[in-house]
N, C-alpha and C positions, 0 to 999 in steps of 0.2 A: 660596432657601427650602430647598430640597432638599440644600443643603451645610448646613443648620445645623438640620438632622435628626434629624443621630447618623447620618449615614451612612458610611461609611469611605471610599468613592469614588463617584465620580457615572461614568455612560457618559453621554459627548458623539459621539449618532447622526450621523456623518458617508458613511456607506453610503445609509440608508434616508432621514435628514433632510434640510430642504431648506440646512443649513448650508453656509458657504464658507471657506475660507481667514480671511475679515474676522470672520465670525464665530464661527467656533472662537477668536479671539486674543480674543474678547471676553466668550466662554464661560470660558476656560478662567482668564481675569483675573479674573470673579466668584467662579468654583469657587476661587481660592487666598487669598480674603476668607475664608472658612470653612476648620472643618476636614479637610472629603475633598480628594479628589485627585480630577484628570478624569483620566479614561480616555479617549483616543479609537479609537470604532469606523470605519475608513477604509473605503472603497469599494472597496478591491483589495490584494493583495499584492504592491503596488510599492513599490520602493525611494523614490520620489520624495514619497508617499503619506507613508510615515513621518516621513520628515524634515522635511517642512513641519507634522504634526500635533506631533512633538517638540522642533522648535525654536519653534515656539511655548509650550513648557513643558508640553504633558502628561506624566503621568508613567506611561502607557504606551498598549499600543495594542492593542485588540482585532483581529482577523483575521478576515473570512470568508469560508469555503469552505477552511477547509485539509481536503485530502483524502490526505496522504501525508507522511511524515518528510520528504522533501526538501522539500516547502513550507513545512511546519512550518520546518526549517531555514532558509528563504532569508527567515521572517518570523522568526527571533530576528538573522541578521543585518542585517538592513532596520535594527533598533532598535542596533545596535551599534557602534562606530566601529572602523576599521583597528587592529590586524590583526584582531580579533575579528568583523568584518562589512564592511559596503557603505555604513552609512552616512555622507554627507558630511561634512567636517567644514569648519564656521563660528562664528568663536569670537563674531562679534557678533551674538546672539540671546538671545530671553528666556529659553530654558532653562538659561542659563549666565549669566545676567542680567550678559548684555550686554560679556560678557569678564570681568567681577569675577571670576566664580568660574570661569572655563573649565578653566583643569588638574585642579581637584577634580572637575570637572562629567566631564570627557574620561575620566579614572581611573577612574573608579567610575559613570558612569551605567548600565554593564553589569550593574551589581548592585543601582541603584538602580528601575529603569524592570520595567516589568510587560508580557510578551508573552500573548496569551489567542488561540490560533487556536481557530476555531468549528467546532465538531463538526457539519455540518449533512447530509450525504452518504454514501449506504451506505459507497462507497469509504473514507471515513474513519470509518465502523464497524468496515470489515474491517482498519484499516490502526493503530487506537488505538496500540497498541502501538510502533511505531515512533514516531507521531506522540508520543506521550509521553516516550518515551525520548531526546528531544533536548534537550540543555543547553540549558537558559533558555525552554523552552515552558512558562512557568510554571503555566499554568490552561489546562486543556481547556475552553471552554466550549459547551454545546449550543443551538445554535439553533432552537428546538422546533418553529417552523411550516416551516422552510425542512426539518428534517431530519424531522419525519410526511410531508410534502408528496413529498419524496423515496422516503420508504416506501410511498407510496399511501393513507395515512389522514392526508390534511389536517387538520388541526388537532384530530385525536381523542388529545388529549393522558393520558386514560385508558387507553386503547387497549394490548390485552397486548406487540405487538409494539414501539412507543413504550417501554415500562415495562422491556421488556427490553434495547431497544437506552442504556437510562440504566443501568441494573447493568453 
């Protein structure tokens, strides 16, 4: 329902949700019946996190907790294959449906896939700038209750110091 919305991509909560491995491939199978794309949000900044949400075909992956350019960094290569990153390479998976397209897939998924580390942490208040300035950290995104929570004004998303930590 929500892919045939009008919405340009769907987030598939794999951090906060009670999803698995089974059901992200099942998520992400419905999401490419429509026209958004899934996104997945993973549970950590692991290399092994990515690969399993990407080789299932999303077509990128949200981050939480990046607090620094090197994390930022080691979550654009998580999404990347040699020499560009760390991610593994398997030519028989859906995102490359299945070897058909693996050489197109391998070329250019660095430019195809979407990285989103989540701004939730003073540290990564004070660190934007880095955290931005890294090839391929496409979208800053703020995660509003984890980063007021961090502030001290849980969920006062009105709130002057929230308002400024978004400018």
């Amino acid at each position: 329902m929500a892919g045939l919305a009008g919405f340009d991509w769907l987030l598939l909560d794999h951090e906060h949700g009670p999803g698995s491995d089974t059901t992200l491939l099942h998520q992400l199978q419905a999401v490419a019946a429509t026209p958004a794309v899934g996104i997945v949000r993973i549970a950590a900044n692991d290399p092994v996190r990515f690969k399993r949400a990407l080789d299932a075909g999303a077509h990128g992956v949200m981050v939480p907790y990046v607090s620094s350019g090197a994390e930022a960094a080691a979550a654009v290569a998580g999404l990347r294959y040699p020499p560009r990153g760390v991610r593994g390479v398997a030519k028989l998976n859906r995102a490359a449906a299945f070897g058909a397209d693996f050489d197109a897939y391998y070329a250019h998924a660095h430019e195809w896939l979407v990285t989103m580390p989540q701004i939730e942490s003073v540290e990564a208040l004070h660190r934007l700038d880095d955290i931005a300035a890294v090839d391929g950290a496409d979208v800053l995104f703020v995660g509003p209750l984890d980063l007021t929570t961090n502030l001290g004004i849980s969920g006062q998303y009105g709130h002057p110091t929230f308002i400024e930590a978004l400018r």
